[in-house]
N, C-alpha and C positions, 0 to 999 in steps of 0.2 A: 694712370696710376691705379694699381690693384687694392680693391679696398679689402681690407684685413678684419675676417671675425670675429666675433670674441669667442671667447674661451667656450661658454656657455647656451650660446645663438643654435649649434646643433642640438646640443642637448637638449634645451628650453622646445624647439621645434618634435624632437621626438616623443617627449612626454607627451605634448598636447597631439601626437599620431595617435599614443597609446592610448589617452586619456579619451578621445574621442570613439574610438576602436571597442575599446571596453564598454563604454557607453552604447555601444549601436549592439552587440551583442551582447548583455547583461539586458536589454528591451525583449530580444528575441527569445534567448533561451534560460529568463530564471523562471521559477515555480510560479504561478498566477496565485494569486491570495484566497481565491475563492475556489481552488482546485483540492480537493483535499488524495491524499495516496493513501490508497489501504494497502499495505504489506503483510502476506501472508509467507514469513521463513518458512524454507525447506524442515518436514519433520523427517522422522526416521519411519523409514519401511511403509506398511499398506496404510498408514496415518497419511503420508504425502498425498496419497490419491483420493483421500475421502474429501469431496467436492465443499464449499461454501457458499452460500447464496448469498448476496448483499439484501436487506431491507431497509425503507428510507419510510420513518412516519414523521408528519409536524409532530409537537410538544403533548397534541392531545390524543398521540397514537393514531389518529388517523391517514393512511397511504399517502404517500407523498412522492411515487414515481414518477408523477407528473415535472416535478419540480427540477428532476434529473437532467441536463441542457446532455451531457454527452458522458460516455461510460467507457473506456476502452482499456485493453490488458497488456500489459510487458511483461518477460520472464527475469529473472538473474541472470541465468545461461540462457543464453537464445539457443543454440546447436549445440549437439554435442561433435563434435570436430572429429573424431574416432572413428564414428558409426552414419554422420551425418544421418541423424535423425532429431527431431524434436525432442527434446527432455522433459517439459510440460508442456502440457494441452490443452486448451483451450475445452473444457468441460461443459456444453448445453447449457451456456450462461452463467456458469460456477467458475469458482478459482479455488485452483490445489496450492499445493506446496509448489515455494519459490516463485510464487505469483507478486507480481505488484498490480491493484487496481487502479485508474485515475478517472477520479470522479469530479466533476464539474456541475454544481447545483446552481440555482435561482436565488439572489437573495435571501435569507431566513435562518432562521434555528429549526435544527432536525434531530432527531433522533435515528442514529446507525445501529444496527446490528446485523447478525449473521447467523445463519441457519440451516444444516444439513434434513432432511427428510430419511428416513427411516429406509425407505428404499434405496438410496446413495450412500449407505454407510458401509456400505462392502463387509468386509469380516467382521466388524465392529457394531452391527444393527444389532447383537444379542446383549450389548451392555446396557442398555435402558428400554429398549424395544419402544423409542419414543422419537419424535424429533429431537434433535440437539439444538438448542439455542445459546444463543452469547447472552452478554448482558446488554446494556442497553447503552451507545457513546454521545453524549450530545455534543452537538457539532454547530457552529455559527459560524456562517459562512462570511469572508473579509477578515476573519481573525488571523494577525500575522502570528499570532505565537504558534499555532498550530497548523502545519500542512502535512500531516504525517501520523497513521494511528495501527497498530499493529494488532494480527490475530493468531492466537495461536490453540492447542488445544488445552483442555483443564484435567488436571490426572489427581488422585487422593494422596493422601500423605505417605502410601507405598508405592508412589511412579505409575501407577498405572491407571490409563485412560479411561476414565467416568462421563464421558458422551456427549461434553457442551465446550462453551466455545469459549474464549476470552478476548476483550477489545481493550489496549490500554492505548495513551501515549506513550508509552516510554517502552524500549526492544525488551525484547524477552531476553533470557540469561541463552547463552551456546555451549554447547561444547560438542563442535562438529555438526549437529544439528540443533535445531530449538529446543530447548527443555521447556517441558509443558509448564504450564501455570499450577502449581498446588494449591488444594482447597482446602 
């Protein structure tokens, strides 16, 4: 005699497929707690290429690139499909526009920020003829509320570019490209 299913024995059997399945990759591929991503959007025109430099001090300002376990860069567009060429580049240790950084620390509260040098500013070195710096992000490392911190550039209350940097949580505003951070 054939014994007869119940209605629900398939079903029940494929949730606990799915159910398992999600579980083995949700281990593999979510964000790590202690990873944090710098996003640098795409700006407009010779802004996109003017390079960023990450800085990592403890709380009392002093160097903390020790504490750095791994550093690596991903683009938005990886190729541009048309031209097959690179869209962004990988900049002598800096990230441009359309950059995402993923940063992997040690334990601790840090302080992030970012920094152009006077020489890498391309057209834009005659607006403060100074380094540009950000402000300052602290960062503790295991926080789930945050894996995610964005930079973009700082411009005066007429759109235009004043030579330092900005770190927030929360995206910058778009339209097409980043709108800078007003001062």
């Amino acid at each position: 005699m054939k014994r007869k299913r119940g209605p629900f024995t398939a079903s029940r059997f494929a949730r606990l497929i799915f159910s398992a399945a999600f579980l083995f990759c949700a281990q593999f591929f979510s964000v790590k707690v202690d990873a944090l991503e710098i996003y640098r959007p795409e700006n407009y025109g010779a802004m996109n290429i003017v390079p960023c430099m990450v800085k990592v001090t403890d709380m009392d300002g002093n160097d903390a690139s020790s504490s750095i376990i791994s550093m690596s860069y991903s683009w938005y567009y990886e190729i541009n499909k048309k031209k097959g060429k690179w869209l962004h580049r990988y900049w002598k240790g800096c990230f441009t526009g359309g950059t995402v950084v993923h940063l992997e620390m040690k334990s601790g509260t840090y302080k992030i920020s970012v920094y152009t040098p006077v020489k890498d500013q391309a057209e834009y070195s005659s607006l403060t003829g100074q380094e540009w710096t950000s402000n300052e992000f602290v960062y503790k490392t295991g926080s789930p509320a945050l894996n995610v911190i964005f930079v973009s550039p700082v411009a005066n209350d007429n759109g235009f570019y004043s030579g330092a940097w900005h770190i927030d949580y929360r995206a910058p505003k778009f339209y097409i490209y980043t709108k800078p951070k007003m001062e």
